[in-house]
C-alpha positions in Angstrom: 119.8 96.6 114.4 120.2 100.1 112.1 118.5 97.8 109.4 115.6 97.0 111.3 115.2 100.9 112.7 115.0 101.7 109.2 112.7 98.7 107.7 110.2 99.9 110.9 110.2 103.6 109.7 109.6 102.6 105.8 107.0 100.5 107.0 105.1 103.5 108.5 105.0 105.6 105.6 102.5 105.8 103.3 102.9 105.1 99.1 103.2 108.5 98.2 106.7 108.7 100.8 107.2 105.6 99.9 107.9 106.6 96.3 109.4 110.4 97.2 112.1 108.5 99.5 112.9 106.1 95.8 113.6 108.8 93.6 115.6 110.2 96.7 117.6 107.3 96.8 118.6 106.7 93.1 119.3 110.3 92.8 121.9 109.9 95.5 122.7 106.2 94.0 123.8 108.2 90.5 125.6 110.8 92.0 127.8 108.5 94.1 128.3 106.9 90.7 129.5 109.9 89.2 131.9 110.6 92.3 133.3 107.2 91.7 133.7 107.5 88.3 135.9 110.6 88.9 137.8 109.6 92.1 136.0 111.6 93.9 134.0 109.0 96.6 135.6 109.5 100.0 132.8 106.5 101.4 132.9 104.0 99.4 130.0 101.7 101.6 127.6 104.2 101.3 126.8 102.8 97.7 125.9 99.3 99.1 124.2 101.1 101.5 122.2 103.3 99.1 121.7 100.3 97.2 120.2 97.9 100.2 118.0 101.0 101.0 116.5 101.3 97.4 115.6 97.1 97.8 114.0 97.8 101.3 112.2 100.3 99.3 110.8 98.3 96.6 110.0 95.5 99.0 108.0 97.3 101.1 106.4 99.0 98.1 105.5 95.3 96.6 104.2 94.2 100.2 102.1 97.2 100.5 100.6 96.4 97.5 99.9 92.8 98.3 98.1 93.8 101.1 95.8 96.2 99.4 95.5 93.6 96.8 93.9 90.8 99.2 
């Protein structure tokens, strides 16, 4: 259900948020490498999370761009 709240509300945004909310995402994807690298990482799912957001991302970015292609 969470996945499909948040597919919905990526869905809605425009290219430009689209591509802010990216570079948002791997930033927090290297740092939570960094704390895991040093023992640091208290929640270790939120980098599988962080990494399913970054695909939803990119897929929406791709279908977006199929759309204005046709």
């Amino acid at each position: 259900m969470k996945s499909n709240q948040r597919m919905s509300d990526l869905s809605a945004m425009t290219a430009d948020q689209l591509q802010d909310e990216l570079v948002s995402l791997k930033k927090e994807q290297f740092n939570l490498r960094f704390q895991r690298a040093t023992g640091q990482l208290e929640n270790t799912s939120r980098v599988t999370q962080v990494r399913k957001d970054i695909a939803r991302v990119k897929t929406i970015q791709s279908r977006k761009k199929s759309e204005a292609k046709a």
